[in-house]
C-alpha positions in Angstrom: 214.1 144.5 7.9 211.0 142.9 9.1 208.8 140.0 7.5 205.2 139.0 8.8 203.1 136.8 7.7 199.1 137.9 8.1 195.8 136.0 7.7 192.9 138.6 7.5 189.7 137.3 7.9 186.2 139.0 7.9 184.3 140.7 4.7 187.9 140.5 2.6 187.1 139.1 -0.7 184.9 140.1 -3.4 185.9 143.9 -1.8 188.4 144.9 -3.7 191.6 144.3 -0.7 193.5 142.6 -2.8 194.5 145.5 -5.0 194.0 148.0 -2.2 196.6 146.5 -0.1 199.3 146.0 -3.0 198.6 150.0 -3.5 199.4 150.5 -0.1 202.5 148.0 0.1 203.5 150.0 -3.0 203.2 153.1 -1.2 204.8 152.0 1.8 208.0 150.3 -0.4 206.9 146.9 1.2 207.7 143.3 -0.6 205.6 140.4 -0.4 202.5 139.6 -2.1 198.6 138.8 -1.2 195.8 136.3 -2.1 192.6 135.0 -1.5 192.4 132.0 0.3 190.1 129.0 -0.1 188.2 129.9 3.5 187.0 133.8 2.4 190.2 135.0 4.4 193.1 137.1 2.7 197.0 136.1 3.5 200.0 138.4 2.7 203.7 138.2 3.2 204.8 141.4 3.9 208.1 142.5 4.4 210.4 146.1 4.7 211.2 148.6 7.4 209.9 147.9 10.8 208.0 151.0 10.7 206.9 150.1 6.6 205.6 146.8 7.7 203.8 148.4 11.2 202.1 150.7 9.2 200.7 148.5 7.1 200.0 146.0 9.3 197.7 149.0 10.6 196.0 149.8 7.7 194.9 146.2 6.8 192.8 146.8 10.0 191.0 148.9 8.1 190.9 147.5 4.8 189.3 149.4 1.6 185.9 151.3 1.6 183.6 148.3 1.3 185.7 145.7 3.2 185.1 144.6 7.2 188.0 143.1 8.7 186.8 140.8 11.9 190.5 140.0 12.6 194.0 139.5 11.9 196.5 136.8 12.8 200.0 137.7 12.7 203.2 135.7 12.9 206.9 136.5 11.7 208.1 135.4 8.9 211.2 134.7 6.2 211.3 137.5 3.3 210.1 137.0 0.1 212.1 135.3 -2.2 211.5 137.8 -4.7 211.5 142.0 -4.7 208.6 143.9 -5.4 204.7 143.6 -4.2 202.8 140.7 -5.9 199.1 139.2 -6.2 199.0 135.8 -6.2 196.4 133.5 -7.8 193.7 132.9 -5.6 194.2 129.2 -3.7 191.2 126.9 -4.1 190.1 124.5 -1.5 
């Protein structure tokens, strides 16, 4: 198993990444979750496979259709506490 920790930063909110990348997590049989954060930038927890969490790590470069990703930090992390892909409520500064 593998757990990171990403903070996605660029054109992330208001674009719909949020539910793309739970689809994709859901796809991939990753755990974790996603929000928006109170600086424009998305964060996720994501954990599964080495390979699962790669992949995905991957794709976020990407993003949906109408998203532009300027960057990604990544760190490792501890696994979620609990199973299954989650959005969280957006933080507020």
């Amino acid at each position: 198993m593998s757990s990171k920790r990403l903070i996605i930063s660029g054109r992330v909110q208001g674009v719909g990444y949020r539910a793309w990348m739970a689809d994709q997590a859901n796809t991939l049989g990753i755990d974790g979750w996603v929000r928006n954060t109170a600086d424009g930038s998305v964060e996720a927890l994501i954990s599964g496979t080495a390979d699962a969490v790669e992949e995905l790590a991957r794709n976020c470069r990407r993003g949906p259709r109408f998203a532009q990703v300027e960057a990604i930090e990544e760190e490792i992390a501890p696994p979620p506490e609990e199973p299954g892909f989650h959005i969280l409520p957006s933080l507020r500064g």
